[in-house]
PyMOL Python script that loads the backbone (N, CA, C, O; Angstrom):
from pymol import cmd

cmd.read_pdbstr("""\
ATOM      1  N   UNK A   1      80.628 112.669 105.420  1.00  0.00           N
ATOM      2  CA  UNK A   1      82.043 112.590 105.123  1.00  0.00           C
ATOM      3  C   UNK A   1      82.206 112.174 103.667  1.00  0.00           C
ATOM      4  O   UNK A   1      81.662 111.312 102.977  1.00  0.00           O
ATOM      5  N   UNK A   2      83.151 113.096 103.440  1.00  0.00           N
ATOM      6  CA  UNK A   2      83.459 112.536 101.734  1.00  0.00           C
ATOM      7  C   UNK A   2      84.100 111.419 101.725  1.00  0.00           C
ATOM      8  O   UNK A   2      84.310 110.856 102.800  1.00  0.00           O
ATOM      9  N   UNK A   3      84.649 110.735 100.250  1.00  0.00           N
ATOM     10  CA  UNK A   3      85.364 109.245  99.956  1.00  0.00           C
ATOM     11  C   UNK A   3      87.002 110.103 100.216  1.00  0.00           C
ATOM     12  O   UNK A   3      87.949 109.612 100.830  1.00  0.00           O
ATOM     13  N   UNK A   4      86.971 111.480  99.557  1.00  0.00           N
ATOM     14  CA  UNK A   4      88.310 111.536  99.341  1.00  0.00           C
ATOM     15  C   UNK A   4      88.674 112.012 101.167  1.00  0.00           C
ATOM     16  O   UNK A   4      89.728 111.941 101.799  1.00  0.00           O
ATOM     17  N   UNK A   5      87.408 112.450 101.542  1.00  0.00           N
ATOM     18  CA  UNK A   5      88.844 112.514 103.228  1.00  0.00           C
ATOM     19  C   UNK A   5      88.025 110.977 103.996  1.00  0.00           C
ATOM     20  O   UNK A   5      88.227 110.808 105.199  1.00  0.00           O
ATOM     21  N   UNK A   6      87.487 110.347 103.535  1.00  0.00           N
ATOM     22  CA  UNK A   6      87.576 109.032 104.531  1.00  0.00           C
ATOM     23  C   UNK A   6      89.106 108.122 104.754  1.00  0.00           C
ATOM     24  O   UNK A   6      89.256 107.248 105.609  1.00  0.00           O
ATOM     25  N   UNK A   7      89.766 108.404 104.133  1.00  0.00           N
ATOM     26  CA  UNK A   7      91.067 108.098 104.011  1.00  0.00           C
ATOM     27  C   UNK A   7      91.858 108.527 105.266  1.00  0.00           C
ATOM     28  O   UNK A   7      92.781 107.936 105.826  1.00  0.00           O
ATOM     29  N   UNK A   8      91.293 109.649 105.555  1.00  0.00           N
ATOM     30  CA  UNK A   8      91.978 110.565 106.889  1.00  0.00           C
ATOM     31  C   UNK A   8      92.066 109.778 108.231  1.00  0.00           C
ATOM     32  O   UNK A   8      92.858 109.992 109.149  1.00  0.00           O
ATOM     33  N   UNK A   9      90.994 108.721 108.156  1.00  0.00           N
ATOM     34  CA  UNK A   9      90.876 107.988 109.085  1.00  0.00           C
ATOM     35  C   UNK A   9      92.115 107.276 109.855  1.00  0.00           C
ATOM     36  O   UNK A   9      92.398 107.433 111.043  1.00  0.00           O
ATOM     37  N   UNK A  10      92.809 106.431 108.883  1.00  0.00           N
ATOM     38  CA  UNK A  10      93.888 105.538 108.451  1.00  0.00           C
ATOM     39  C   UNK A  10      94.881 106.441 108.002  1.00  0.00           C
ATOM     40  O   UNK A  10      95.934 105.925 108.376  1.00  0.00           O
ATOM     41  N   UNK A  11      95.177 107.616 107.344  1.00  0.00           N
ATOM     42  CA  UNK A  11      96.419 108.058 107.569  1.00  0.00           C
ATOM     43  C   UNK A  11      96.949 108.984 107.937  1.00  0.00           C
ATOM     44  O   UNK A  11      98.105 109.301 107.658  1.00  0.00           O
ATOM     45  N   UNK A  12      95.923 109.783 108.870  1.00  0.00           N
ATOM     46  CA  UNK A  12      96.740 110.912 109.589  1.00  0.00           C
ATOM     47  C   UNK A  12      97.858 110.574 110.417  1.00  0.00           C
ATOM     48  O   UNK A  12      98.936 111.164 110.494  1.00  0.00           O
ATOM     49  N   UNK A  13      97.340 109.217 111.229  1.00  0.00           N
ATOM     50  CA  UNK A  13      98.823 108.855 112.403  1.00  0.00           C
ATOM     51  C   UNK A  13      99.671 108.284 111.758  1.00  0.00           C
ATOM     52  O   UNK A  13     100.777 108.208 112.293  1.00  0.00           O
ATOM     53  N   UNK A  14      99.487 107.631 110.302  1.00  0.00           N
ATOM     54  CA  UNK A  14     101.144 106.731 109.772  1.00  0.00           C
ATOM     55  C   UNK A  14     101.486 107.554 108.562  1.00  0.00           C
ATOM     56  O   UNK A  14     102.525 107.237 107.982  1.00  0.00           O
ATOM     57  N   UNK A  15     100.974 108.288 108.213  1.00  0.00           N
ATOM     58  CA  UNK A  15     101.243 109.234 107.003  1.00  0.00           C
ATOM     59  C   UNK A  15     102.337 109.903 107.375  1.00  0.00           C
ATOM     60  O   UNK A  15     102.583 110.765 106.531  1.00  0.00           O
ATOM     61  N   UNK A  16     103.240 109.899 108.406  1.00  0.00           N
ATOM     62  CA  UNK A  16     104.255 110.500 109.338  1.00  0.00           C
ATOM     63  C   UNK A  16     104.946 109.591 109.314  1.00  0.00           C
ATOM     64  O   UNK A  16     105.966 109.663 108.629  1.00  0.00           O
ATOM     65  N   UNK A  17     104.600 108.199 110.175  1.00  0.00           N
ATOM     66  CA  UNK A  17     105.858 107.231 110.547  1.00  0.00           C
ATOM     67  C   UNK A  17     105.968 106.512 109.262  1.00  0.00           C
ATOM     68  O   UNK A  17     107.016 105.873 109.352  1.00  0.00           O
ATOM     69  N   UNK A  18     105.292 106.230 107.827  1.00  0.00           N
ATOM     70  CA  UNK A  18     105.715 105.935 106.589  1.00  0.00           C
ATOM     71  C   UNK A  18     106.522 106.767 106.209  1.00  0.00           C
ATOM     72  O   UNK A  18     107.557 106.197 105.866  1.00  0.00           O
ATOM     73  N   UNK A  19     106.600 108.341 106.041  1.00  0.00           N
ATOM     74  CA  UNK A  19     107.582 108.975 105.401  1.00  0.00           C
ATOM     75  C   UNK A  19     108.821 109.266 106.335  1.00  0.00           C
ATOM     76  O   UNK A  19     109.826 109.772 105.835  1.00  0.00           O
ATOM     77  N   UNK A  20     108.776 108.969 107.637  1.00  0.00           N
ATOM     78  CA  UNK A  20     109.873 108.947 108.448  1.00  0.00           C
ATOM     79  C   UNK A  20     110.581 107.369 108.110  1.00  0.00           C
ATOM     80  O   UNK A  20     111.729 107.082 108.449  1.00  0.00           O
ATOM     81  N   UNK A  21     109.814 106.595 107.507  1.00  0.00           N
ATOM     82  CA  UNK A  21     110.987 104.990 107.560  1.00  0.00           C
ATOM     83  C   UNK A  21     111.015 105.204 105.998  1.00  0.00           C
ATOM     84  O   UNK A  21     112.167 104.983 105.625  1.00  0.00           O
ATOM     85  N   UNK A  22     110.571 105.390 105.417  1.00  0.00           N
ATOM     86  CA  UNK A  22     110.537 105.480 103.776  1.00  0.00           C
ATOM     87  C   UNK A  22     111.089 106.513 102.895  1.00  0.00           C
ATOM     88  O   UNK A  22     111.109 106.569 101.666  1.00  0.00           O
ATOM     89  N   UNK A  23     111.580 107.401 103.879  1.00  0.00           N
ATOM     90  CA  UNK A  23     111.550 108.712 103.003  1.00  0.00           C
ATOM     91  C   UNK A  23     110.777 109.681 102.028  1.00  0.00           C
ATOM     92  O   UNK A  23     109.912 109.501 101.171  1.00  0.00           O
ATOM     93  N   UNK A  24     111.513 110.893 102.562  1.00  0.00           N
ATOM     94  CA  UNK A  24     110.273 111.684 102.067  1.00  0.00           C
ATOM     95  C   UNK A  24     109.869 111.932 100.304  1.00  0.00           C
ATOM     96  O   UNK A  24     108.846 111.894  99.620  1.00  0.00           O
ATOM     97  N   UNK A  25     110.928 112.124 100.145  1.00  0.00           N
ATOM     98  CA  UNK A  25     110.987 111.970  98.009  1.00  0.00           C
ATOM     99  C   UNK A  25     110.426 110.879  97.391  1.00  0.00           C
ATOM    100  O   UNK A  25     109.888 110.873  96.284  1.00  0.00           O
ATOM    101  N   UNK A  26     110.675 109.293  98.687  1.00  0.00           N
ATOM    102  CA  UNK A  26     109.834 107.601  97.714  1.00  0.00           C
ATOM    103  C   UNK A  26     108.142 108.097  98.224  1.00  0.00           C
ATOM    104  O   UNK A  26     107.188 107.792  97.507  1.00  0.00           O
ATOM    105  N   UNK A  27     108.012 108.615  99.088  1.00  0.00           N
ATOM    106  CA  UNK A  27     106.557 108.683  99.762  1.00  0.00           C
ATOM    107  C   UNK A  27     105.623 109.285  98.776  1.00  0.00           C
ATOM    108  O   UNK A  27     104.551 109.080  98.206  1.00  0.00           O
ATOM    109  N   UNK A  28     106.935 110.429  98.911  1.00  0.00           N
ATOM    110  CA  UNK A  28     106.174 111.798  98.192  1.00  0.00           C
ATOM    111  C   UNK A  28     105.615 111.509  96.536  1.00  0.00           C
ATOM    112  O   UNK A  28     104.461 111.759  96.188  1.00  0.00           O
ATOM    113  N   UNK A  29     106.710 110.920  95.582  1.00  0.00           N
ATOM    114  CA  UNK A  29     106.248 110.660  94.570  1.00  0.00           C
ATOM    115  C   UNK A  29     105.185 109.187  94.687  1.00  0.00           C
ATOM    116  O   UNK A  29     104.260 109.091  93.880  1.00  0.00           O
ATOM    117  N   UNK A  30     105.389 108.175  95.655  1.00  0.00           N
ATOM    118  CA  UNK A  30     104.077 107.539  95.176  1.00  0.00           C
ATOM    119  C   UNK A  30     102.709 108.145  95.668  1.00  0.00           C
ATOM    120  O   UNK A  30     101.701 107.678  95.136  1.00  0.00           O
ATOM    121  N   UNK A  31     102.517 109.323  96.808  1.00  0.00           N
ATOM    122  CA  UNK A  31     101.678 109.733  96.952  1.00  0.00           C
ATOM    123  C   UNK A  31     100.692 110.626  95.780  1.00  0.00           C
ATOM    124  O   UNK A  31      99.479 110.776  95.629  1.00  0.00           O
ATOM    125  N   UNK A  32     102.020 111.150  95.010  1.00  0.00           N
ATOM    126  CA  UNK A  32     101.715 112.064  93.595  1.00  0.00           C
ATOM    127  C   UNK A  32     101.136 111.044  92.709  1.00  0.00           C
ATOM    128  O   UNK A  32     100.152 111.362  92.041  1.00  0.00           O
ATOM    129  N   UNK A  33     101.872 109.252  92.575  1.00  0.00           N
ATOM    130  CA  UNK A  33     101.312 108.562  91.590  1.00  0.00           C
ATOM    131  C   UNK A  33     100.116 107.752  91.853  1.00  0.00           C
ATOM    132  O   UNK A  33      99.544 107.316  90.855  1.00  0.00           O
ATOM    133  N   UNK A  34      99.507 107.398  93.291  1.00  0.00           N
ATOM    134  CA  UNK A  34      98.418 107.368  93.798  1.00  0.00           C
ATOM    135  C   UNK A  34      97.203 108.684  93.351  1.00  0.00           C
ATOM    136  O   UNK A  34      96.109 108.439  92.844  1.00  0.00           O
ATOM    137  N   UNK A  35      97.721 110.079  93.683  1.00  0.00           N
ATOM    138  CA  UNK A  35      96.391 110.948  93.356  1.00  0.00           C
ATOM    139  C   UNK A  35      96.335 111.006  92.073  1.00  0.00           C
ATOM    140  O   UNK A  35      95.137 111.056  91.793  1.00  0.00           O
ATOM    141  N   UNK A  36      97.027 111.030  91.025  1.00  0.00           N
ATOM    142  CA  UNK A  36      97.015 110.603  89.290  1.00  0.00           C
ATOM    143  C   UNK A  36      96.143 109.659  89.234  1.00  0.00           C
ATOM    144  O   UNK A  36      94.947 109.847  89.010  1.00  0.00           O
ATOM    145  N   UNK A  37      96.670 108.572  89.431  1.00  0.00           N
ATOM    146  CA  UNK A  37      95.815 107.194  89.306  1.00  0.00           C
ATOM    147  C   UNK A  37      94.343 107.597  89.947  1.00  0.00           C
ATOM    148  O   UNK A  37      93.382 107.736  89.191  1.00  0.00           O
ATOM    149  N   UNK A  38      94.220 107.766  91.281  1.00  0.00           N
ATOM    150  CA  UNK A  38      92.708 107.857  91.688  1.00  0.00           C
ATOM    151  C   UNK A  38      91.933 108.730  90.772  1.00  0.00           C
ATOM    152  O   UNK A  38      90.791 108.465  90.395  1.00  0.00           O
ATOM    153  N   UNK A  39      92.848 110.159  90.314  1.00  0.00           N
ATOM    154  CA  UNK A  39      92.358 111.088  89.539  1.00  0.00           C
ATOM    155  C   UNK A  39      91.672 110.467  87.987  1.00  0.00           C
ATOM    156  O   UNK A  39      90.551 110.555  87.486  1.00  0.00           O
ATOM    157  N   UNK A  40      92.684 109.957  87.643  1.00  0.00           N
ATOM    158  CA  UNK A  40      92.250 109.066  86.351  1.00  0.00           C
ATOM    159  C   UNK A  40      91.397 107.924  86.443  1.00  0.00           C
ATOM    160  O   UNK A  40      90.696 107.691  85.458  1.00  0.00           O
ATOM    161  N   UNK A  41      91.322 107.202  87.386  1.00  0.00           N
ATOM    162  CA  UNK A  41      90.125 106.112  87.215  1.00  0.00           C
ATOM    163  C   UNK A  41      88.888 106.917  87.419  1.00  0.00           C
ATOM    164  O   UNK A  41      87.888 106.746  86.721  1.00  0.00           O
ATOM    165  N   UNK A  42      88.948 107.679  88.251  1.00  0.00           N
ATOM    166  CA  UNK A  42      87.534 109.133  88.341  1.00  0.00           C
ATOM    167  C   UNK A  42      87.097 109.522  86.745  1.00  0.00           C
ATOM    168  O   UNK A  42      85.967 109.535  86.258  1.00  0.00           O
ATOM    169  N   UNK A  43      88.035 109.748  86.288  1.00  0.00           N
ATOM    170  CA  UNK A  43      87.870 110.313  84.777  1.00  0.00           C
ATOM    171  C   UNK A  43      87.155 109.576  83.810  1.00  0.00           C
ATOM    172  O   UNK A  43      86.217 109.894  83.079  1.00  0.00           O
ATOM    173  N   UNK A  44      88.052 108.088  84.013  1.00  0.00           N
ATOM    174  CA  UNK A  44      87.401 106.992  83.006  1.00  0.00           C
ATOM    175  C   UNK A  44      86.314 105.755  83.385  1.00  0.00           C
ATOM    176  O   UNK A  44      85.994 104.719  82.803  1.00  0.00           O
ATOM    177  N   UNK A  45      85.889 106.415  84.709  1.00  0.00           N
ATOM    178  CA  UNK A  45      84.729 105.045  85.026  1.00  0.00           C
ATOM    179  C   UNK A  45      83.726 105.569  84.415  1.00  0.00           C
ATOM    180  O   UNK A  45      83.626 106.628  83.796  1.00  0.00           O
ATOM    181  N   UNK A  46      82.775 104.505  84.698  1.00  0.00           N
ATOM    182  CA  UNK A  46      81.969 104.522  83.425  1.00  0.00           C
ATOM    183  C   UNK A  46      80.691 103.870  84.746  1.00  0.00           C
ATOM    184  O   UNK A  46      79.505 103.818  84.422  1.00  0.00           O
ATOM    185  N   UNK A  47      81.070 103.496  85.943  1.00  0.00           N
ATOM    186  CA  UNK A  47      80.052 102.954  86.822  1.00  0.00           C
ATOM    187  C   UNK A  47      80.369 104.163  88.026  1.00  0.00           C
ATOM    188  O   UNK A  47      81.198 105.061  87.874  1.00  0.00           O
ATOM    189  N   UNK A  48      79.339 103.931  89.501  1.00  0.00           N
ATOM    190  CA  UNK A  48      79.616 104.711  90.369  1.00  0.00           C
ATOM    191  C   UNK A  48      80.572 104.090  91.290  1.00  0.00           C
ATOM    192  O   UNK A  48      81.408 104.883  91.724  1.00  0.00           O
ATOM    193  N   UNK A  49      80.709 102.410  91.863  1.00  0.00           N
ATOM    194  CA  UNK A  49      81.884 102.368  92.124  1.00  0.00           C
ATOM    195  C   UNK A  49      83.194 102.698  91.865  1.00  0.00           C
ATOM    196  O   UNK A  49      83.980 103.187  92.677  1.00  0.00           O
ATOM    197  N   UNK A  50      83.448 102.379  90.534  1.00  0.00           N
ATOM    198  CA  UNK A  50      84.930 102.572  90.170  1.00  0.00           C
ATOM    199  C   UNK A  50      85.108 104.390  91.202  1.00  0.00           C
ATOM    200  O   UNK A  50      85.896 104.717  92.090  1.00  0.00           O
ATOM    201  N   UNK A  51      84.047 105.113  90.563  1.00  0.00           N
ATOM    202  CA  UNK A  51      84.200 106.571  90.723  1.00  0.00           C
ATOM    203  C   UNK A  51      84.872 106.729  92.546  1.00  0.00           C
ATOM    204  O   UNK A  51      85.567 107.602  93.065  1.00  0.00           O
ATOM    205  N   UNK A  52      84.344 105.610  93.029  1.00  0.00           N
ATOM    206  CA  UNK A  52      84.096 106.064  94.574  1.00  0.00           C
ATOM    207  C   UNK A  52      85.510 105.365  94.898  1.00  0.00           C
ATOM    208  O   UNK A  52      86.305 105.990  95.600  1.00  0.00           O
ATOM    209  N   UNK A  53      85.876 104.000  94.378  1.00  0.00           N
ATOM    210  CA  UNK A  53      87.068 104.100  94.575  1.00  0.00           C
ATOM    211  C   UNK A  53      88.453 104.478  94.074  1.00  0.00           C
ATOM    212  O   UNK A  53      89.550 104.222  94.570  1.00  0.00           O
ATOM    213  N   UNK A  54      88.113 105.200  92.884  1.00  0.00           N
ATOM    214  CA  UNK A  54      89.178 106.417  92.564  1.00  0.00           C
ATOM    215  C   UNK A  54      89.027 107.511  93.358  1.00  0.00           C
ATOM    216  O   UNK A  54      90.145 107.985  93.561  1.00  0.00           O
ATOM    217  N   UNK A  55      87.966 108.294  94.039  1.00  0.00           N
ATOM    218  CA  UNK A  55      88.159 109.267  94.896  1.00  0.00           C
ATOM    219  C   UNK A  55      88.861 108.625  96.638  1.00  0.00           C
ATOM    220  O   UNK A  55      89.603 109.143  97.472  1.00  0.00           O
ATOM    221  N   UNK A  56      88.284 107.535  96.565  1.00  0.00           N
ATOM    222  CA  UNK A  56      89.902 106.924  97.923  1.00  0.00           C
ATOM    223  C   UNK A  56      90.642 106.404  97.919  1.00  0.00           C
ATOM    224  O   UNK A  56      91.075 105.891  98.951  1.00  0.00           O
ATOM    225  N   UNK A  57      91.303 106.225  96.511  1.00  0.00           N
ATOM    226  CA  UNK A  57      92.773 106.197  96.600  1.00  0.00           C
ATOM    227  C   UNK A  57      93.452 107.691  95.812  1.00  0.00           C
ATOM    228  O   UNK A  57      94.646 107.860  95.563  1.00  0.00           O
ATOM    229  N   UNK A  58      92.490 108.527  95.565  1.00  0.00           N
ATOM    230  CA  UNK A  58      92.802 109.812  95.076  1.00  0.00           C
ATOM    231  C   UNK A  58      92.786 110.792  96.810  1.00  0.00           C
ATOM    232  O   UNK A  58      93.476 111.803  96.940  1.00  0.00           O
ATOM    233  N   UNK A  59      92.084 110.365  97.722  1.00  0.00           N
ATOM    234  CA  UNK A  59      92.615 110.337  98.998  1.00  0.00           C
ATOM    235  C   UNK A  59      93.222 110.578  99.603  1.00  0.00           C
ATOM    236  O   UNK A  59      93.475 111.600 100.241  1.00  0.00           O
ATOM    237  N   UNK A  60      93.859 108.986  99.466  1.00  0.00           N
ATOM    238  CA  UNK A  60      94.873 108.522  99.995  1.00  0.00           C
ATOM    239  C   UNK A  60      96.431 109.426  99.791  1.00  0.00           C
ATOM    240  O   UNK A  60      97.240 109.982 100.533  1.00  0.00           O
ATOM    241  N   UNK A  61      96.261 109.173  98.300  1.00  0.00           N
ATOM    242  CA  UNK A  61      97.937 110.127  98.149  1.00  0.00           C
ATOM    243  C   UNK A  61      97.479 111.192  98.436  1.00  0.00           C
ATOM    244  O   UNK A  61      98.574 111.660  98.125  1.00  0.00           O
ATOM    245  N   UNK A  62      96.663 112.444  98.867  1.00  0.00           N
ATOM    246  CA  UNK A  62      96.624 113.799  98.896  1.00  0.00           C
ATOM    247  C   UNK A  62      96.618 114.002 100.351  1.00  0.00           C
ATOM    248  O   UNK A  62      97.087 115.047 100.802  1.00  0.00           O
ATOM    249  N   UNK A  63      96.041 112.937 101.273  1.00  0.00           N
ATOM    250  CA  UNK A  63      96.411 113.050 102.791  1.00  0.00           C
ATOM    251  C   UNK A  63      97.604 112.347 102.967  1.00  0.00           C
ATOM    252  O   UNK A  63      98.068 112.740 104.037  1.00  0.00           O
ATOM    253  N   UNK A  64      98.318 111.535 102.486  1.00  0.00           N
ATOM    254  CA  UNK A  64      99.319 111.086 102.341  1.00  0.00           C
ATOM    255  C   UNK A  64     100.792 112.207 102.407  1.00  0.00           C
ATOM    256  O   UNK A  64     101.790 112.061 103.112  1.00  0.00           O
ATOM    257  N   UNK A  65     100.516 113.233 101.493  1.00  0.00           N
ATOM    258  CA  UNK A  65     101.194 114.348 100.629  1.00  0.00           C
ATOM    259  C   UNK A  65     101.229 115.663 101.991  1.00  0.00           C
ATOM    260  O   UNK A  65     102.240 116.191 102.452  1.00  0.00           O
ATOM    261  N   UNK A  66      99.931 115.897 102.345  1.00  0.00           N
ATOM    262  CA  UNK A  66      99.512 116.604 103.506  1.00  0.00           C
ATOM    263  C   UNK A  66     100.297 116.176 104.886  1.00  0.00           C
ATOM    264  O   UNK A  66     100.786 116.983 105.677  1.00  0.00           O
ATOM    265  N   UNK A  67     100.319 114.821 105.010  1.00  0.00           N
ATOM    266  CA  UNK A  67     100.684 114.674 106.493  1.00  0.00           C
ATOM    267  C   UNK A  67     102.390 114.449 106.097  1.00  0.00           C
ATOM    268  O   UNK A  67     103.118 114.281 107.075  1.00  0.00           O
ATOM    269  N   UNK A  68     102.906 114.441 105.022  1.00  0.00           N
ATOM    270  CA  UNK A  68     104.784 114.852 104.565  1.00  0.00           C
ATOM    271  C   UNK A  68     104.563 115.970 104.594  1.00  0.00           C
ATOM    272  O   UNK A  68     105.741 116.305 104.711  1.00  0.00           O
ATOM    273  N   UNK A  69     103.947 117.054 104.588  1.00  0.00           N
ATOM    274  CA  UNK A  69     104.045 118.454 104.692  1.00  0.00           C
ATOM    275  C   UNK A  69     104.154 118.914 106.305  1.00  0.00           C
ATOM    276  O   UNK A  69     104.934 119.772 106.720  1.00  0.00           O
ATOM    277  N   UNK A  70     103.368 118.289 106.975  1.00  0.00           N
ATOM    278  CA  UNK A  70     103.359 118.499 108.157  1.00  0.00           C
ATOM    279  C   UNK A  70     104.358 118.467 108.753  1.00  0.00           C
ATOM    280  O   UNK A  70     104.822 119.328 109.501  1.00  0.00           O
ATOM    281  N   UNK A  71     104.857 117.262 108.410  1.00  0.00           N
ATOM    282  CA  UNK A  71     106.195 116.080 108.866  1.00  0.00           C
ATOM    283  C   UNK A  71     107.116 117.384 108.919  1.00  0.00           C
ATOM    284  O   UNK A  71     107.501 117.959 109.937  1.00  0.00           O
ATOM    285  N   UNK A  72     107.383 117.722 107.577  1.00  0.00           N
ATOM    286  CA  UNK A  72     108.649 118.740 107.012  1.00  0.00           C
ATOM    287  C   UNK A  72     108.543 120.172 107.660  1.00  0.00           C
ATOM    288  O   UNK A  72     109.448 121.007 107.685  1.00  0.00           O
ATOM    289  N   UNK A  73     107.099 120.324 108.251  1.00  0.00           N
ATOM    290  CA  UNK A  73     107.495 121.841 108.777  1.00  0.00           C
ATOM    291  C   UNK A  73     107.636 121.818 110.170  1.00  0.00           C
ATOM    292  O   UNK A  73     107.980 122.842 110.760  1.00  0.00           O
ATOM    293  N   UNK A  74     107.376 120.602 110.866  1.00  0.00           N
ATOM    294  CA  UNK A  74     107.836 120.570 112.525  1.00  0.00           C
ATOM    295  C   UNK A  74     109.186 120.394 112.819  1.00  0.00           C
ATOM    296  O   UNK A  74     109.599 119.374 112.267  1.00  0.00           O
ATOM    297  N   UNK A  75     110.085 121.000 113.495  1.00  0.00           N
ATOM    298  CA  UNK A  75     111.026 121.107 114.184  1.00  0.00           C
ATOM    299  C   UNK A  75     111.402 119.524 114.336  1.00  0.00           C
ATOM    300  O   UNK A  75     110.413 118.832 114.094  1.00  0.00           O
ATOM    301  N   UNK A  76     112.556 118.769 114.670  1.00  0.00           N
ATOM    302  CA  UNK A  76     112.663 116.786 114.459  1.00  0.00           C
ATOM    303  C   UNK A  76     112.810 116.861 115.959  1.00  0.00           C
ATOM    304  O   UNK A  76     112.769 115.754 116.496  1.00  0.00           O
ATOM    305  N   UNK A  77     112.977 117.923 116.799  1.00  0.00           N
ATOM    306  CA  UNK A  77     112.644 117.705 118.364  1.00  0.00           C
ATOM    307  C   UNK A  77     111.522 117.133 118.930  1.00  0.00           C
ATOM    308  O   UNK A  77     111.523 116.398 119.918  1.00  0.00           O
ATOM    309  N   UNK A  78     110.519 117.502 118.254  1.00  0.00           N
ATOM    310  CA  UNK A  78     109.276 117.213 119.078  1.00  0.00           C
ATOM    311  C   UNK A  78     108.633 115.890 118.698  1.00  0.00           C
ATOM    312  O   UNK A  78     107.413 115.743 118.765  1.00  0.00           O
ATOM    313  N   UNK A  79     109.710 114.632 118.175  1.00  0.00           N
ATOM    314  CA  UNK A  79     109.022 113.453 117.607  1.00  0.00           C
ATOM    315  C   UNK A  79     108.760 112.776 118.882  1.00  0.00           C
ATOM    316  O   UNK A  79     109.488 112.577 119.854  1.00  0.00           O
ATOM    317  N   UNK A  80     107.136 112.373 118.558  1.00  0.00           N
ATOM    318  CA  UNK A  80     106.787 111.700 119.354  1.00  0.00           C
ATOM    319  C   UNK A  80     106.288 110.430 118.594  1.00  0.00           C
ATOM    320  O   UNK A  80     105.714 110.526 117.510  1.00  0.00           O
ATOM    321  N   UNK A  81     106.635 108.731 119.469  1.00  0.00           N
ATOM    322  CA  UNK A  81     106.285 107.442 118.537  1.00  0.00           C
ATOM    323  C   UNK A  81     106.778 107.612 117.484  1.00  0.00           C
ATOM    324  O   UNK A  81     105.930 107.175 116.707  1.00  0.00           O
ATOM    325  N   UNK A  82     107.614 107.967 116.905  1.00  0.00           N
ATOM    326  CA  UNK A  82     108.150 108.204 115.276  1.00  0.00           C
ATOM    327  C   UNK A  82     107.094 109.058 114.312  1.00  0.00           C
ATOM    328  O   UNK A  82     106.996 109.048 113.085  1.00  0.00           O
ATOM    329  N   UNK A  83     106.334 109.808 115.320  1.00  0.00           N
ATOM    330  CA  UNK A  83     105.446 110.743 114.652  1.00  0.00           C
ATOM    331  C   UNK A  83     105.757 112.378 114.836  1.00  0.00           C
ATOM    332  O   UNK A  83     105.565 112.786 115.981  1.00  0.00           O
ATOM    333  N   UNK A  84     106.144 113.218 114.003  1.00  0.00           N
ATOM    334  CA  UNK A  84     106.257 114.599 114.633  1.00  0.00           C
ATOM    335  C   UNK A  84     104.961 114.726 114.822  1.00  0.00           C
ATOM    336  O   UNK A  84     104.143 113.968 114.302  1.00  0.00           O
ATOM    337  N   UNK A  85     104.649 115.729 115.609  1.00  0.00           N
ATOM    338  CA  UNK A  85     103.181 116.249 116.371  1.00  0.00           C
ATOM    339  C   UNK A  85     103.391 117.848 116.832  1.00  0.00           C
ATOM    340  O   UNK A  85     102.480 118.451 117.401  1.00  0.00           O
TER     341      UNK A  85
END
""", "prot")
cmd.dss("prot")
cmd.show_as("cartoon", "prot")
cmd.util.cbc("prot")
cmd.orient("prot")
């Protein structure tokens, strides 16, 4: 398993009920300013940690971003737990 989908772990099920209580535009752009940031500490480390934890919080916002996509193309009938599914 890679660093950038170990993230998947932890936010496939709330990556839904965060952008359902938070909205989708505050989610969406910190998910965009999360994969920047992870993207850029990737760029400028200079060790292999930093690298590993810029690729999971570079992650984070891109499964983050993924599971608001999901959110937005299911029908709001089928919410289940404050999760569409």
């Amino acid at each position: 398993m890679s660093l950038f989908a170990l993230p998947c772990i932890f936010i496939a099920i709330s990556g839904g009920i965060i952008a359902d209580r938070f909205g989708m535009k505050k989610v969406g752009v910190g998910s965009l300013f999360l994969m920047i940031a992870g993207t850029f500490l990737v760029g400028v480390s200079n060790n292999f940690l930093f690298m590993c934890l810029g690729r999971i919080v570079s992650g984070i916002g891109a499964l983050t971003l993924a599971c608001m996509h999901a959110v937005k193309r299911v029908p709001s009938d089928n919410d289940i737990l404050g999760c569409r599914v």
